[in-house]
C-alpha positions as CSV (number, residue, x, y, z in Angstrom):
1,X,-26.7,-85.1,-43.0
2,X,-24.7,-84.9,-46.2
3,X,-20.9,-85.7,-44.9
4,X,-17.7,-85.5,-46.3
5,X,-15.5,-88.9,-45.4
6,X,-11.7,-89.1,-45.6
7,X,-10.6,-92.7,-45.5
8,X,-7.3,-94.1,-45.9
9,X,-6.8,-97.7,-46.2
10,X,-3.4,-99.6,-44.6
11,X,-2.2,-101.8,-47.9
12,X,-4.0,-103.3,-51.4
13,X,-5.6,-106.7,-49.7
14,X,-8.7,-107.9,-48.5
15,X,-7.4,-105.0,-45.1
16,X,-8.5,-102.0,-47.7
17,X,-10.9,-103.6,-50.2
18,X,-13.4,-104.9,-47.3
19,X,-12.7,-102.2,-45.1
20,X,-12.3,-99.4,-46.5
21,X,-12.9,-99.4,-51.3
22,X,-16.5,-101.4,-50.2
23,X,-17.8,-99.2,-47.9
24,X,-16.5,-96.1,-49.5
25,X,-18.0,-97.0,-52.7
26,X,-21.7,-97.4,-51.2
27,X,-21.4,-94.2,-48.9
28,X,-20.8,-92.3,-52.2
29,X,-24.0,-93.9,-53.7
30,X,-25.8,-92.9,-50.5
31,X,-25.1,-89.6,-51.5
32,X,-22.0,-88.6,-49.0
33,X,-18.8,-87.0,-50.5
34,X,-15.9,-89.8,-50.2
35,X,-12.2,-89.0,-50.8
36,X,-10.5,-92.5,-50.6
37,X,-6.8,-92.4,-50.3
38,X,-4.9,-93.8,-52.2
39,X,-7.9,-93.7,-54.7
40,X,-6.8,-97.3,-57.3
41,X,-5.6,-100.1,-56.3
42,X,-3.9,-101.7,-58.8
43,X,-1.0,-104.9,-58.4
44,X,0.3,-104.3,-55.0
45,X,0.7,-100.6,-55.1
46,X,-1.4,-97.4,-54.9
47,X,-1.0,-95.4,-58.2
48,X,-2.4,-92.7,-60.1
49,X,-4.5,-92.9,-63.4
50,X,-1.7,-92.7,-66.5
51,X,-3.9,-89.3,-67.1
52,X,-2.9,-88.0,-64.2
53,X,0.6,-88.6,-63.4
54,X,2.9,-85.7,-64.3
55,X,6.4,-87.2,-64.9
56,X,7.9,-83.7,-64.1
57,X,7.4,-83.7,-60.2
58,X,10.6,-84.2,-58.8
59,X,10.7,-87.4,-57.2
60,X,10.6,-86.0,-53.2
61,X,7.5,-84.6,-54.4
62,X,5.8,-87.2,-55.6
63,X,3.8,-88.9,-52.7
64,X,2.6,-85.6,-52.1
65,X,1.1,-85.1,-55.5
66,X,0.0,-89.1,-55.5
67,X,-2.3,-88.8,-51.9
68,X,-2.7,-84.8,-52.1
69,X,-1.3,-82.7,-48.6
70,X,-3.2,-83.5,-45.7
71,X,-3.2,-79.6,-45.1
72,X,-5.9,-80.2,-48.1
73,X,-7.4,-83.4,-46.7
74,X,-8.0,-81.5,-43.4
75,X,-9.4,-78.7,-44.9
76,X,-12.1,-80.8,-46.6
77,X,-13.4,-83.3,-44.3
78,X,-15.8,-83.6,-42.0
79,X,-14.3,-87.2,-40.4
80,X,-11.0,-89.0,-40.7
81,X,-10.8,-93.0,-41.3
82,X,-7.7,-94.6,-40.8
83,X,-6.4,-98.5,-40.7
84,X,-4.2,-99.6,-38.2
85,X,-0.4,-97.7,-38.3
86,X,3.1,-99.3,-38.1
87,X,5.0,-96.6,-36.3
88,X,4.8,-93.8,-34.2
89,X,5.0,-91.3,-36.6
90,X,1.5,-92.1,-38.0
91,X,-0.3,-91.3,-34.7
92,X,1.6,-88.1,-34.6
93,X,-0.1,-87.5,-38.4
94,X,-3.5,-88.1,-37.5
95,X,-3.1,-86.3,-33.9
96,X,-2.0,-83.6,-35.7
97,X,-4.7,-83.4,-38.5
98,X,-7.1,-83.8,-35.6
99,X,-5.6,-80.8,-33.5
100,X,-5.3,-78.5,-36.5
101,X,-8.7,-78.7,-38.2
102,X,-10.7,-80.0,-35.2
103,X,-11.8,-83.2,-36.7
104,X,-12.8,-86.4,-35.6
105,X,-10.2,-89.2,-36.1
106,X,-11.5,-92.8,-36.3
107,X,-9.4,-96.5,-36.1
108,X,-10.8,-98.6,-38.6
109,X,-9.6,-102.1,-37.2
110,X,-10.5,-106.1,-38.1
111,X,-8.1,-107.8,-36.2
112,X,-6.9,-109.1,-32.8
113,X,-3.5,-107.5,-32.8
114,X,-2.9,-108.4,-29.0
115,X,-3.3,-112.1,-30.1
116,X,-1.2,-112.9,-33.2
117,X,0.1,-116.3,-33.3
118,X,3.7,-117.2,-33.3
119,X,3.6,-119.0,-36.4
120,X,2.2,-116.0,-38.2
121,X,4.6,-113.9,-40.2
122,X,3.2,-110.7,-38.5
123,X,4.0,-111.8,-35.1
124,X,7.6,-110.5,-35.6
125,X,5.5,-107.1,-35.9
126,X,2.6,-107.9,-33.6
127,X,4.1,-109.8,-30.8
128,X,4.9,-107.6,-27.3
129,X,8.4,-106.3,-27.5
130,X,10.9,-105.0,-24.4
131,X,11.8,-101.3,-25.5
132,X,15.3,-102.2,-25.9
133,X,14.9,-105.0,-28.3
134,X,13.4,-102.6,-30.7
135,X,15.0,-99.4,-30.2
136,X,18.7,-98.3,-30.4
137,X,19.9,-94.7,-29.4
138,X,22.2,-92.6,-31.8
139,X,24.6,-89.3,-30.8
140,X,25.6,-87.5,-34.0
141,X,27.5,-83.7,-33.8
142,X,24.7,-81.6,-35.6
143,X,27.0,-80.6,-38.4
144,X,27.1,-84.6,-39.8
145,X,23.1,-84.5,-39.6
146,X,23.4,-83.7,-43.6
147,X,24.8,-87.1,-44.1
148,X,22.2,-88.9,-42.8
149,X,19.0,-86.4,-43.3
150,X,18.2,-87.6,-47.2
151,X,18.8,-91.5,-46.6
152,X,15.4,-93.0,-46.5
153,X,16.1,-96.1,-44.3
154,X,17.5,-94.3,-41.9
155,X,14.5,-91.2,-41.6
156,X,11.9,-94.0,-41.7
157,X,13.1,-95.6,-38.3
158,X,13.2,-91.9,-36.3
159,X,10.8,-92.3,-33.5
160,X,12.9,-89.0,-31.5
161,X,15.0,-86.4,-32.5
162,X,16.8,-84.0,-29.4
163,X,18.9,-81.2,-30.0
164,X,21.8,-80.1,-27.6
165,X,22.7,-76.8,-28.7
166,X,25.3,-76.1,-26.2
167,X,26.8,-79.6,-27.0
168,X,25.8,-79.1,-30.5
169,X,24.5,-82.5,-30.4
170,X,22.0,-84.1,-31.5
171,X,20.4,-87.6,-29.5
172,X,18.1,-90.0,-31.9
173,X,15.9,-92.7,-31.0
174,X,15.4,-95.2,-33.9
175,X,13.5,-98.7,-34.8
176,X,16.3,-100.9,-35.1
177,X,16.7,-102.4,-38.5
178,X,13.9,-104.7,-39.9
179,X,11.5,-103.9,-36.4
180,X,8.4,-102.7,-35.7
181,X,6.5,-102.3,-32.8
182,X,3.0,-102.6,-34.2
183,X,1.6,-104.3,-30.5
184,X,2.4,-100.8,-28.9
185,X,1.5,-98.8,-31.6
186,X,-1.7,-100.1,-32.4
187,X,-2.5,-100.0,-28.8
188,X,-2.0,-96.5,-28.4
189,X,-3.8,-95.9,-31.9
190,X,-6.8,-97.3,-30.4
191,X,-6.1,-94.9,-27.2
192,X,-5.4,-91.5,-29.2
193,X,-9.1,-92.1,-31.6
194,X,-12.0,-90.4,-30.9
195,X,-14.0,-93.9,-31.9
196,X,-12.9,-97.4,-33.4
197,X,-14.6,-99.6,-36.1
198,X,-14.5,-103.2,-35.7
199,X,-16.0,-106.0,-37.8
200,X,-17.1,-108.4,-34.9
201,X,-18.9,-108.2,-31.6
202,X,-15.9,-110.2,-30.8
203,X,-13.0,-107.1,-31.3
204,X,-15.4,-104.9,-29.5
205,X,-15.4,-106.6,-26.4
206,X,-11.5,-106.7,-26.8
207,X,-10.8,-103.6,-27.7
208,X,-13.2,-101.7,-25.7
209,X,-10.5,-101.3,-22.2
210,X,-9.1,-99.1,-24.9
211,X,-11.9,-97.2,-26.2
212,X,-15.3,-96.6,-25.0
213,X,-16.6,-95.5,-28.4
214,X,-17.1,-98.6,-30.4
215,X,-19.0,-99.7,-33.7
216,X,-19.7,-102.8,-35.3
217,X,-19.7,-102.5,-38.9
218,X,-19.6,-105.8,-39.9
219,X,-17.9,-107.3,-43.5
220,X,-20.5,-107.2,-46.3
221,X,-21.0,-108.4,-50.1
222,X,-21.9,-106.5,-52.8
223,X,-24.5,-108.6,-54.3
224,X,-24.6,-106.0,-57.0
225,X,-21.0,-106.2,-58.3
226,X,-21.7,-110.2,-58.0
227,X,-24.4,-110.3,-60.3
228,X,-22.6,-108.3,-62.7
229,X,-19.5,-110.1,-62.7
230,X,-21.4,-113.4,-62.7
231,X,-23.5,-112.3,-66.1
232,X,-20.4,-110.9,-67.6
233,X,-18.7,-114.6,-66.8
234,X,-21.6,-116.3,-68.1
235,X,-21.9,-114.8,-71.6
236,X,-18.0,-115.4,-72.1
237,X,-18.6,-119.0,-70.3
238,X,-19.7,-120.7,-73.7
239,X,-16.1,-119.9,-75.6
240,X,-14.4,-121.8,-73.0
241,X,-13.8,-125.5,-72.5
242,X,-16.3,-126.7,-70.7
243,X,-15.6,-128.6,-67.5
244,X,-16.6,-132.6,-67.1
245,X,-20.1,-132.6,-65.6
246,X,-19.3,-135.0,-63.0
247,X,-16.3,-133.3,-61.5
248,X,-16.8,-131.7,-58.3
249,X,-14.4,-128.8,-57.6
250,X,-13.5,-127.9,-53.5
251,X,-11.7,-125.0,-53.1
252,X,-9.6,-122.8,-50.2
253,X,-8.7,-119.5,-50.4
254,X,-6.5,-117.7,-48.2
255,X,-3.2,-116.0,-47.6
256,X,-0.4,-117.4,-46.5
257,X,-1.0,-116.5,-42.6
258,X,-3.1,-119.4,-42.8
259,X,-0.7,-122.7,-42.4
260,X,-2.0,-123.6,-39.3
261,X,-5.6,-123.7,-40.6
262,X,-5.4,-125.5,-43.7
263,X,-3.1,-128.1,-41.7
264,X,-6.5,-128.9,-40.6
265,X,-8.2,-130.2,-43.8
266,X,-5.1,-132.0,-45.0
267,X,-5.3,-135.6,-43.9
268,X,-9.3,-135.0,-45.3
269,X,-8.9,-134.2,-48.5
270,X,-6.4,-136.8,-48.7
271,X,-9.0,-139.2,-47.7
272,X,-11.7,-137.7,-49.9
273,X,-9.4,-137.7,-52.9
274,X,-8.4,-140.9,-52.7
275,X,-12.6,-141.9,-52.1
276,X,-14.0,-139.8,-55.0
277,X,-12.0,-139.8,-58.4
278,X,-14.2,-137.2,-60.2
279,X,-13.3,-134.3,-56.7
280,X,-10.6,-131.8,-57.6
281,X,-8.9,-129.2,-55.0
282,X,-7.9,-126.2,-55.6
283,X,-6.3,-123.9,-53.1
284,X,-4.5,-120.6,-53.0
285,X,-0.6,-121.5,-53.8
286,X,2.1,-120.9,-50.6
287,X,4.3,-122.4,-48.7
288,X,1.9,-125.1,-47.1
289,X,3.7,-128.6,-46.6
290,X,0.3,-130.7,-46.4
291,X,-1.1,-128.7,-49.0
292,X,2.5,-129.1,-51.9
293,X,2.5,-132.8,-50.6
294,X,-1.4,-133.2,-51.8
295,X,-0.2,-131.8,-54.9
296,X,2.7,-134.4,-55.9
297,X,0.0,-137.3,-54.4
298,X,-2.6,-136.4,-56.9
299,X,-1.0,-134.7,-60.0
300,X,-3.7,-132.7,-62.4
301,X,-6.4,-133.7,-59.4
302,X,-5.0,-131.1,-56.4
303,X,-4.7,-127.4,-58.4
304,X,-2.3,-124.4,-56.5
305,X,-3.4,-121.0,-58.0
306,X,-1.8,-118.1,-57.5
307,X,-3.4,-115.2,-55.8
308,X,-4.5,-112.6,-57.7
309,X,-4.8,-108.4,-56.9
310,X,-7.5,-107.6,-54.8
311,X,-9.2,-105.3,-57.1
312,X,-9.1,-108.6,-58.9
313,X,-10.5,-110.9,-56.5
314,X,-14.2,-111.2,-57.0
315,X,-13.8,-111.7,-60.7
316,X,-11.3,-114.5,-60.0
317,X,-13.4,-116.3,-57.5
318,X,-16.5,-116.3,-59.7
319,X,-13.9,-118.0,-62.6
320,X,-13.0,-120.6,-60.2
321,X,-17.2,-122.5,-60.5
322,X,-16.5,-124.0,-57.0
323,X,-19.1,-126.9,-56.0
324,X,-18.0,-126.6,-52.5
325,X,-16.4,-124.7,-50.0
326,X,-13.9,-125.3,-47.0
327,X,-13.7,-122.9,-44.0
328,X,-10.9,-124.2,-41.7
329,X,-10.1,-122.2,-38.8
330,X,-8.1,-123.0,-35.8
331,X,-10.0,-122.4,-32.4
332,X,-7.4,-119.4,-31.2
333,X,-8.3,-116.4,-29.6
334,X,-7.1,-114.3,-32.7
335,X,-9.3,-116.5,-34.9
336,X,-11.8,-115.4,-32.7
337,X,-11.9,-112.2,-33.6
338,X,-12.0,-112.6,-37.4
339,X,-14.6,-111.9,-39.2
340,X,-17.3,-114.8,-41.2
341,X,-15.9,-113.2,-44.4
342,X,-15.1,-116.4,-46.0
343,X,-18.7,-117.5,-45.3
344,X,-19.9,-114.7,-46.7
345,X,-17.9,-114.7,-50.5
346,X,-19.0,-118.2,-50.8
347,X,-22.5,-118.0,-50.2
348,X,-22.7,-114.7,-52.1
349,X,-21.9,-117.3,-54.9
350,X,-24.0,-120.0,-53.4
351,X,-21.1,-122.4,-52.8
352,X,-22.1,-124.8,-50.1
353,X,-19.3,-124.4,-47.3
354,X,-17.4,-127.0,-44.5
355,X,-16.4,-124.9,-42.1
356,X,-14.9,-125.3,-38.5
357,X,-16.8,-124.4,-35.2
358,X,-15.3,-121.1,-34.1
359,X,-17.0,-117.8,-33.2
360,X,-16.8,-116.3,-36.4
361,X,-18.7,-119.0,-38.2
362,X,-20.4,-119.8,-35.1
363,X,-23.0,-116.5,-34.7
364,X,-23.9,-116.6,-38.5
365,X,-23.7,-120.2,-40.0
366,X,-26.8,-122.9,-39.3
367,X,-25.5,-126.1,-38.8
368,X,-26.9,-128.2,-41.1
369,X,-29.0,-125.2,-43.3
370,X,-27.0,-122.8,-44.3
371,X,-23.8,-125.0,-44.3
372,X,-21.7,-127.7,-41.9
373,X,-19.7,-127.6,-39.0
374,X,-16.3,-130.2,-38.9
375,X,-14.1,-130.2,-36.2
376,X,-12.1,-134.0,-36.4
377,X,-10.6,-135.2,-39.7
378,X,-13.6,-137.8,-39.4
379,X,-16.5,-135.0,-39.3
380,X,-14.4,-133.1,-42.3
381,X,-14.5,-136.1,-44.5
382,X,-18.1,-137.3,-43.4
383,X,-19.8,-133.3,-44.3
384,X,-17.8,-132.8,-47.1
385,X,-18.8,-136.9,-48.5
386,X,-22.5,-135.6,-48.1
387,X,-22.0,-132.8,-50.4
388,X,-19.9,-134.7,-52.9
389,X,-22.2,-137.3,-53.1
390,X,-25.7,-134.8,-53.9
391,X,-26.1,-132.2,-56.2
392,X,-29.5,-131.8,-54.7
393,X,-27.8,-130.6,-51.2
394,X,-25.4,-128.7,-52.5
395,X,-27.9,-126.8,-54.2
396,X,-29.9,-126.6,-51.2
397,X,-27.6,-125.5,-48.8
398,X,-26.1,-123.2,-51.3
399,X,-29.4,-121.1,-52.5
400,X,-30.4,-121.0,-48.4
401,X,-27.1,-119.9,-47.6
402,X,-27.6,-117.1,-50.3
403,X,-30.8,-116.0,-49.4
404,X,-29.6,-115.5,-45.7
405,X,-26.1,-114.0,-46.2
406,X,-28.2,-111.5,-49.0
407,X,-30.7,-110.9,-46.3
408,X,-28.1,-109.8,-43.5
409,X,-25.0,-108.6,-45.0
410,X,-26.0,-107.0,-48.4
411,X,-23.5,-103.9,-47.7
412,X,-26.2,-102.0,-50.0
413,X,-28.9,-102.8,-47.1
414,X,-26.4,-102.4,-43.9
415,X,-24.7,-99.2,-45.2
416,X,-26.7,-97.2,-43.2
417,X,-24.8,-98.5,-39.9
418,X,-21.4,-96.7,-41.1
419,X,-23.8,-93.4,-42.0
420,X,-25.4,-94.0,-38.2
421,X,-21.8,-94.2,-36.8
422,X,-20.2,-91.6,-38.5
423,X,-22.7,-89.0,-37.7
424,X,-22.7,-90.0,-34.4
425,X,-18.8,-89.9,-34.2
426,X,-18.5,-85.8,-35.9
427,X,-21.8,-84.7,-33.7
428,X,-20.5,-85.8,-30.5
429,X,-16.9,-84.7,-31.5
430,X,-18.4,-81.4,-31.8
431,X,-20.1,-81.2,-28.7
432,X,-17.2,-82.8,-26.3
433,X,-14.7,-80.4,-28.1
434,X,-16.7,-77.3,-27.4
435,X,-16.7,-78.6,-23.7
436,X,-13.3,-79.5,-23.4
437,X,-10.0,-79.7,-25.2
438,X,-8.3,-82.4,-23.2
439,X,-8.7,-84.8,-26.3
440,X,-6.9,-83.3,-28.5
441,X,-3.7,-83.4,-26.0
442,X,-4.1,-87.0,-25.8
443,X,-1.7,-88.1,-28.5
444,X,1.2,-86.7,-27.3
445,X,0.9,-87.7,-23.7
446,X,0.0,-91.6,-25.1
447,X,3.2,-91.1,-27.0
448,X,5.7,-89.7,-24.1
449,X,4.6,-92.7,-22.1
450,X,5.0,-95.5,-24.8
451,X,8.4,-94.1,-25.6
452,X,9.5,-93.2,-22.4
453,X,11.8,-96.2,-21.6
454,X,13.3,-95.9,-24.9
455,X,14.6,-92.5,-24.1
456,X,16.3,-93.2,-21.3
């Protein structure tokens, strides 16, 4: 079954590049017709090719023209992906696409959003709010509704709009300024789909009070891209300088959600830096107070590099010839649910990885074989000593962790579970809504009830 995918991806990070541009790109070489939206990613925001950007729309116009109507998406498709929404207003989109062309609407999902630590800048977004703390109520006399109708802060934040004609009022119901209520939101997302895609067994089981119709699709490499990246790296390799042979590069990479966890190899690397005078550490640069003090300690030796766009990221990562990897994760129930990702980029590169004990790493990583578990500051600085100390394990642990990860999560190999799911998805969206047409009501009754206190 030859199927034609619409899938829209949430932001330019690892969200839409593992998610969504990955997938995408190896359901079109399976032979399926793929309309990514936005279809580039380049810096931080989704644009057209310079060919195809006409400087004349006016500029009301132009997201239209950038993503193409959804009155043409609709038309075309045969299934509907979408990453998790911020307000209300983007159920209502894909509630509507789904009611108007009868087409099955799927969240595409890889985190715990019921879960988000308070030290996490997304909990401001994430975390459970009272109705009133978000929402404020406006009364405007129609005729002033001009003067408000073309500001763009202010039409962002309408969740309601009611008219009193015989008042000749109108009552609006709007995020207050700098709030979102992503917890509810997502939640009723989850509600409204006709299935959800998760990357872990571990989201599944959490998600699936919401949802009955589940998948796994789990995070895969692209072992392809890598070894063309890698060749293209390696014939350039010999016009730069070339590194001392017996300096041993550990590397972190991460975002900046990910204080807490690197916290955790701090006092380690202190420890192993201070051991082994050839190790250098380089980690992804933000505001991390263990990690900028590291940095002053050993000057030239402890190496902040800035992040780089995600379209960008495998080519960096290749640049960066780590010997070893670190993995710290805190045990938390939203840690939980992420994915082995990290395991996965390194060994796709066979980079031997330390890695904390938590589910993620848990169900895919032999202890011991395909990498180490650390959990104190004493077992972090006695694994990562082993590997520092021979070249012989490293390359050991890294070509078995290789051979594994290549094995089970070649995204070439496991593509076929996102065809499998799909077709599932549109064939038994075409039987239920022959059967019944409850479904597609859904949406707004989800929506009446998650808004209803805010009304009052």
């Amino acid at each position: 079954m030859i199927m034609r995918i619409v899938m829209y991806h949430s932001e330019n990070s690892g969200i839409g590049y593992w998610r969504v541009w990955n997938p995408a790109k190896c359901l079109r070489g399976a032979g399926h017709e793929v309309w990514k939206f936005p279809h580039d990613m380049k810096g931080g925001v989704p644009v057209l090719k310079k060919d195809e950007r006409d400087d004349k729309i006016p500029e009301g116009q132009w997201i239209n023209s950038r993503i193409g109507s959804f009155e043409r998406h609709g038309e075309w498709g045969d299934i509907f992906i979408f990453q998790r929404p911020l307000q209300p207003i983007n159920i209502a989109v894909q509630a509507a696409l789904r009611k108007t062309y009868n087409k099955p609407i799927v969240a595409e999902i890889d985190d715990d959003i019921t879960s988000v630590h308070p030290s996490s800048p997304a909990y401001k977004y994430y975390r459970k709010y009272d109705s009133q703390d978000i929402y404020e109520t406006i009364i405007i006399p129609l005729e002033d509704w001009w003067k408000f109708k073309d500001e763009k802060k202010f039409t962002k934040r309408i969740v309601e709009q009611k008219v009193n004609l015989q008042e000749k009022k109108m009552r609006i119901v709007l995020l207050k300024e700098g709030m979102a209520d992503c917890h509810q939101v997502g939640l009723d997302w989850l509600k409204v789909a006709d299935a959800v895609t998760v990357s872990t067994q571990a989201l599944k089981e959490l998600f699936s009070k919401y949802n009955k119709n589940i998948y796994v699709l789990p995070n895969s490499i692209d072992f392809q891209l890598n070894e063309t990246l890698e060749k293209e790296y390696r014939a350039e390799r010999p016009k730069k300088e070339k590194r001392d042979k017996d300096e041993i590069m550990i590397g972190w990479a991460g975002g900046y959600t990910h204080a807490d966890d690197v916290a955790l190899i701090a006092p380690a690397m202190g420890i192993i830096l201070k051991k082994y005078p050839n190790v250098k550490f380089q980690w992804t640069a933000f505001k991390s107070m263990e990690l900028l003090y590291l940095t002053k300690e050993f000057p030239g030796r402890v190496i902040p590099i800035m992040g780089v766009p995600i379209n960008r990221w495998v080519h960096n990562f290749i640049r960066q010839e780590l010997d070893i990897g670190l993995a710290p994760l805190v045990d938390s129930q939203f840690n939980r649910g992420k994915s082995n990702l990290k395991f996965l980029e390194h060994s796709a590169l066979k980079i031997p990885m330390v890695l904390s004990p938590v589910r993620p790493y848990l169900e895919t990583v032999k202890d011991g074989e395909t990498g180490f578990f650390a959990k104190t500051t004493e077992d972090w600085v006695k694994k990562i000593s082993l590997l520092v100390e021979s070249e012989e394990l490293r390359t050991r642990m890294g070509n078995e962790a290789y051979c594994d990860v290549k094995r089970n999560f070649n995204i070439r190999d496991n593509i076929y579970l996102w065809e499998k799911a799909y077709t599932e998805i549109i064939e038994r969206f075409n039987r239920e809504s022959k059967q019944d047409v409850s479904p597609l009501l859904m949406a707004d009754n989800v929506r009446n009830e998650s808004f209803s206190q805010a009304y009052r």
